[in-house]
C-alpha positions in Angstrom: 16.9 76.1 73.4 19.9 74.6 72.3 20.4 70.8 71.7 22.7 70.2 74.6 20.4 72.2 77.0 17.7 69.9 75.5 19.4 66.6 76.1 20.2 67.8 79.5 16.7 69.2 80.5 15.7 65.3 79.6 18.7 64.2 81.8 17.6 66.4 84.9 13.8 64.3 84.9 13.1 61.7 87.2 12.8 58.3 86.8 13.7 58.4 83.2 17.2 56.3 82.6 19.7 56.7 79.6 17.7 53.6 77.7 14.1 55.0 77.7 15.5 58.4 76.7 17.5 57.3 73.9 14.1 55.6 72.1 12.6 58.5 72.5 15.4 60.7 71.0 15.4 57.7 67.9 11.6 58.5 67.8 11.6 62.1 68.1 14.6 62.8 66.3 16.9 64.8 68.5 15.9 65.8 72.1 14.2 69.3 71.2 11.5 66.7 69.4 11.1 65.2 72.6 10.5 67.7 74.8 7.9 69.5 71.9 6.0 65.9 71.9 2.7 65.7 73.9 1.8 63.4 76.1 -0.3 61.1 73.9 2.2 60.9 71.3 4.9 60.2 74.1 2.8 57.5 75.4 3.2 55.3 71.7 7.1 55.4 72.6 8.0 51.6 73.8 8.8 52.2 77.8 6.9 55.4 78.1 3.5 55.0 80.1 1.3 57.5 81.4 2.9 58.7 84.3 6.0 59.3 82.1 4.8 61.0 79.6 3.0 63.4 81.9 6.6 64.3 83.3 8.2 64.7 79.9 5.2 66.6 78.4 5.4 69.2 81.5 9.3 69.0 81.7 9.6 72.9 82.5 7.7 72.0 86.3 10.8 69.7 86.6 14.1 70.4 84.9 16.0 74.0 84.7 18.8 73.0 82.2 19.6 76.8 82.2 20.3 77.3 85.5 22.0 73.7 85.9 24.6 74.8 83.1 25.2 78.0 84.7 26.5 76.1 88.2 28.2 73.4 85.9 30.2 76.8 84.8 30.6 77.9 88.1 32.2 74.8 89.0 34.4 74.1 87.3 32.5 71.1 85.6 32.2 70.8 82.0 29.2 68.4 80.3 29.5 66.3 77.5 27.3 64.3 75.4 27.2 61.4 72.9 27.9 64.3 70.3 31.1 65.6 71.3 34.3 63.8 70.5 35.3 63.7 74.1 32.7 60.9 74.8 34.3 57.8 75.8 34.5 55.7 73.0 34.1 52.9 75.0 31.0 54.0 76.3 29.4 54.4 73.3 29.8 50.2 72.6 27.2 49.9 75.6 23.4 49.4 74.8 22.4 51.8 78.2 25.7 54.3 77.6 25.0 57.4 79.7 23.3 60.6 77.5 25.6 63.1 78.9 28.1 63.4 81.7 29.7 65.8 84.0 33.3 65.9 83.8 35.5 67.7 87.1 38.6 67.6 85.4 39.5 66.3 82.0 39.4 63.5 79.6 42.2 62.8 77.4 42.4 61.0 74.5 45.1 58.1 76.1 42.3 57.8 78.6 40.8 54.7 76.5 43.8 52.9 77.7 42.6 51.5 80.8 42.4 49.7 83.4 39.3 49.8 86.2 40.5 48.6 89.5 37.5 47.4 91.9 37.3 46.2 95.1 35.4 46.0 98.8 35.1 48.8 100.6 35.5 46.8 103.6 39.0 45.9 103.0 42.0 44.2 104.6 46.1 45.2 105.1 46.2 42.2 102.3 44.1 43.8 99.7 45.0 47.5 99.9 48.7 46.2 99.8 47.5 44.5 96.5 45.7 47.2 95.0 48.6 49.3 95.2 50.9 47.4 94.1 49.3 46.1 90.9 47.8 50.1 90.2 51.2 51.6 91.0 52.7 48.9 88.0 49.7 49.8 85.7 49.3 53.3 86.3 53.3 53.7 85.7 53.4 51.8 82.3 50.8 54.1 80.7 47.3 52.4 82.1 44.9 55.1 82.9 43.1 54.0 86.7 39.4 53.8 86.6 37.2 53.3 89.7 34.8 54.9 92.1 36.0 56.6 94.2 34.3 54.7 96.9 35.8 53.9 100.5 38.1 50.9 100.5 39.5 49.2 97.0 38.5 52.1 94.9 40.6 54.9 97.1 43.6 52.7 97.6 43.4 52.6 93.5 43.1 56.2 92.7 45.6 57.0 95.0 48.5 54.7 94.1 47.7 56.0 90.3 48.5 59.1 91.6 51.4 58.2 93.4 52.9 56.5 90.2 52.2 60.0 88.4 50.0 58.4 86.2 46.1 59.6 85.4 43.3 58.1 86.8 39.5 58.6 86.8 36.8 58.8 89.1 33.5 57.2 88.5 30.6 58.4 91.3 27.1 57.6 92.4 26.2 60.9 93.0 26.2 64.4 91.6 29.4 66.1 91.4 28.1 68.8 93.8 26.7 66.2 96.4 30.2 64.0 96.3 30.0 60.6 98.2 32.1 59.5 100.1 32.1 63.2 101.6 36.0 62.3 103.4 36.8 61.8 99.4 36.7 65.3 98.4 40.4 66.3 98.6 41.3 63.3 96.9 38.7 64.0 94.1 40.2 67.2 94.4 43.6 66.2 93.9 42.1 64.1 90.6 40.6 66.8 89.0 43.4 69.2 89.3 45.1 67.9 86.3 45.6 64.4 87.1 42.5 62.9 84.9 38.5 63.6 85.6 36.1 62.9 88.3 32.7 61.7 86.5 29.1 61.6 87.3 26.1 61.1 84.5 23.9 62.1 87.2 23.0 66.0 88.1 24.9 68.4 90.0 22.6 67.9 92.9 21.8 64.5 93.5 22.0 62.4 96.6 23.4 58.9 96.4 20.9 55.9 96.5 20.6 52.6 95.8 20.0 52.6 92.1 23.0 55.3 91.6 25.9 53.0 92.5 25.0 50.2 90.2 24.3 52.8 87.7 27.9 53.8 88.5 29.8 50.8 87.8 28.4 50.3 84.6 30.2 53.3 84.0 33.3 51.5 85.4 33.2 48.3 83.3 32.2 49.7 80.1 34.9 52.3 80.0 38.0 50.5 80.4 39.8 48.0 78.5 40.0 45.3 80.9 38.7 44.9 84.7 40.7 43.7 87.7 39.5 42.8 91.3 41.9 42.7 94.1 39.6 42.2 97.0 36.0 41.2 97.6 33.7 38.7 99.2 30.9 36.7 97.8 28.3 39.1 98.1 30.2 42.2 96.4 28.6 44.6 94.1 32.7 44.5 92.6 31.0 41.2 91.1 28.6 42.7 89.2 31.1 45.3 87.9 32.8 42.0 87.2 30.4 40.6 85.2 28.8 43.3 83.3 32.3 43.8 82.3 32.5 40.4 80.7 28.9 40.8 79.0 30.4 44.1 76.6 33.5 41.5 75.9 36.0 42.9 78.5 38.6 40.0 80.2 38.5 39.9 83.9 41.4 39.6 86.4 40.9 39.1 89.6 44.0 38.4 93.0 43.9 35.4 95.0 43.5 35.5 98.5 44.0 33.5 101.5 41.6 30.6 101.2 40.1 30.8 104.9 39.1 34.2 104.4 35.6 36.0 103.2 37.4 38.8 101.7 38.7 37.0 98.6 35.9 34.5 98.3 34.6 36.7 95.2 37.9 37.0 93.7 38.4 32.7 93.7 34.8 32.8 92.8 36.0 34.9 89.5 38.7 32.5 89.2 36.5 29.7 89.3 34.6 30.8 86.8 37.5 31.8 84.2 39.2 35.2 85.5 42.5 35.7 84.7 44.2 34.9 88.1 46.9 37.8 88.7 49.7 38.2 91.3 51.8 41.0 89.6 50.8 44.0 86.7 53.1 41.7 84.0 50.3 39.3 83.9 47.7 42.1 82.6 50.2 43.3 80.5 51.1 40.6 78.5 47.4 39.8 78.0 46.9 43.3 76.8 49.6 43.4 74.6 51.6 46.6 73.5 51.9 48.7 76.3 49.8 51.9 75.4 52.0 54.9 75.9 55.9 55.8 76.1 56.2 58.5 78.7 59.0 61.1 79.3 60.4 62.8 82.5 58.2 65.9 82.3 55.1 63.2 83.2 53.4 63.3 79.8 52.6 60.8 76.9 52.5 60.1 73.4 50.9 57.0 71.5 53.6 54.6 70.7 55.4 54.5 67.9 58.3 52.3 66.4 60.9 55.1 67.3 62.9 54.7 70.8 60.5 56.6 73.7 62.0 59.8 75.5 62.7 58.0 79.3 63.9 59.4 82.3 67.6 59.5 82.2 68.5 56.4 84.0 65.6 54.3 82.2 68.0 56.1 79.1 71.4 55.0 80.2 70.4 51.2 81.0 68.2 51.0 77.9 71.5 52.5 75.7 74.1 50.2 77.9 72.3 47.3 76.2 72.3 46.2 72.4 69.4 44.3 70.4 69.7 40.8 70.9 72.5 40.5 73.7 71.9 39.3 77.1 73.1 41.4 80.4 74.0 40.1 83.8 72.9 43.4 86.7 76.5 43.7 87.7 77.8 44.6 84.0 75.2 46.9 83.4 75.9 48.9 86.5 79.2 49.0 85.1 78.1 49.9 82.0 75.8 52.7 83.0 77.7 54.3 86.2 74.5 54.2 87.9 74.0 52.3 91.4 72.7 49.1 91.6 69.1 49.9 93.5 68.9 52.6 90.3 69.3 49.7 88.0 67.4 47.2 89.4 64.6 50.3 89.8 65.0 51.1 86.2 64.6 47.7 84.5 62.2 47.1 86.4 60.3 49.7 84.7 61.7 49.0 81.5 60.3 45.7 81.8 56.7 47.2 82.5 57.4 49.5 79.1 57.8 46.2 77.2 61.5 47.2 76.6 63.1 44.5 78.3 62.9 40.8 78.8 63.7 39.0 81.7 65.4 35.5 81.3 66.8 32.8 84.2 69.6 34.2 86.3 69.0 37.5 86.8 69.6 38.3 83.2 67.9 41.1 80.7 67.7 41.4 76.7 66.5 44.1 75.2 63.4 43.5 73.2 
């Protein structure tokens, strides 16, 4: 047996979570130790009672790691572990990180950028409107998305991430081959096919339940840089996103709402309690700092360096109609460029987002 069909045989047991396996890799050695161990010896492990042990010492009644790789392959769906350099880093900064995961899709090395985007599922036209807006602006200067892919908040994030050609990844409470929500699948689809990963810790097979989702979204707070909640009532399991989030050291932002209504009473509850209060993507990003990635017209991205980034050409042609230090009125760089004035507005706009220009009073721009 090889170690990754080891680690995953221990991952396909029941009732045996990412913290109780890793003591007993760190008393066993690797996982192969684990799985040789008998049950007494299992029992001495911190966590590990009777009933556990039994499970672990007669794994082969309860795990096919064989057979579960083989459908992995026939899926499309690759598995990594703590091992492989394609493990979140983030991840790896939380005590109860997952042992393995099951990536539909692919992770990318810019994908520690990020932002996770969570919400109600329940949501209103005010909050989707939000969500969009805010994910479009962070998924265009470079963010990559995270969320769950759940009904509501989540879908209005991963699809405006799309929209704004940007990557984004799915986080779910299921298996990958039992995908909830079920009306998600073309849009999970549509993520995997080149557009980031969908994720799952869990096995191929495995129905949602009540543990699973807030399994899930520690998934969601620990992997990205920041948190933001757009919409979500008192009672939201977005909270506790929210505030596991702020126990690994990530700042949370969260949208104001209208005061007279339930749906934002978690986000003014955030407030209240020190979250970044945000009403456009500038806010994030000048909390973040340097935006993470300069991105070209063929939709892909390199870290940032000191040199000018490849833009789309009329991002180019305002950016080289201005000089270092001089402030611009709209008008003269429209003459300046030849472009129209909805293409200019549209492209400082996104130059701003890049962190390439400044806005001042008046309607005026300096390059940065």
């Amino acid at each position: 047996m090889s170690p990754r069909e080891a680690i995953l045989a221990l991952n396909l047991l029941p009732s045996i979570g990412p913290v109780r396996i890793s003591r007993l890799i760190e008393s066993f050695g690797d996982a192969e130790g684990v799985l040789r161990a008998s049950a007494d010896r299992l029992k001495r492990v911190d966590g590990i009672g009777p009933e556990t042990a039994k499970i672990i010492s007669a794994w082969e009644d309860h795990a096919d790691p064989t057979k579960e790789l083989a459908e992995a392959e026939e899926r499309g769906i690759s598995i990594i572990t703590r091992e492989d350099a394609s493990y979140p880093k983030h991840l790896l900064q939380a005590y109860d990180s997952p042992i393995l995961l099951y990536v539909w899709g692919e992770i990318l090395p810019r994908d520690k950028h990020a932002i996770s985007v969570v919400g109600s599922r329940r949501t209103t036209t005010y909050g989707v409107n939000a969500t969009k807006k805010l994910t479009y602006q962070l998924a265009h200067a470079g963010f990559t998305i995270v969320s769950g892919l759940a009904r509501g908040i989540d879908t209005a994030a991963h699809e405006s991430a799309l929209a704004a050609k940007g990557r984004t990844i799915a986080v779910v409470g299921s298996g990958l081959a039992r995908l909830y929500p079920p009306e998600n699948l073309a849009l999970a689809e549509k993520i995997a096919d080149g557009n980031g990963a969908v994720i799952s810790e869990f096995p191929l097979h495995k129905a949602p339940d009540k543990q699973t989702f807030p399994m899930r979204n520690r998934i969601v707070a620990a992997w990205s840089q920041a948190v933001l909640v757009t919409e979500c009532p008192a009672w939201s399991g977005s909270l506790i996103t929210a505030n596991l989030a702020s126990e690994y050291g990530k700042p949370i932002f969260a949208v104001p709402g209208p005061i007279d209504k339930p749906s934002s009473a978690g986000c003014h509850q955030l407030i209240r309690d020190g979250a970044t209060l945000v009403s456009d993507a500038s806010h994030i990003i000048d909390d973040m700092g340097e935006l993470p990635f300069s991105y070209n017209n063929t939709e892909s991205f390199a870290e940032k360096t000191e040199a000018t980034p490849e833009l789309p050409p009329e991002e180019a042609a305002v950016l080289d109609a201005m000089e270092q230090g001089s402030e611009y009125a709209v008008d003269s760089l429209i003459q300046a460029s030849g472009l129209p004035s909805s293409a200019v507005t549209a492209a400082l706009f996104k130059l701003e987002l890049r962190r390439l220009v400044r806005p001042l009073p008046g309607f005026r721009f300096i390059r940065r």
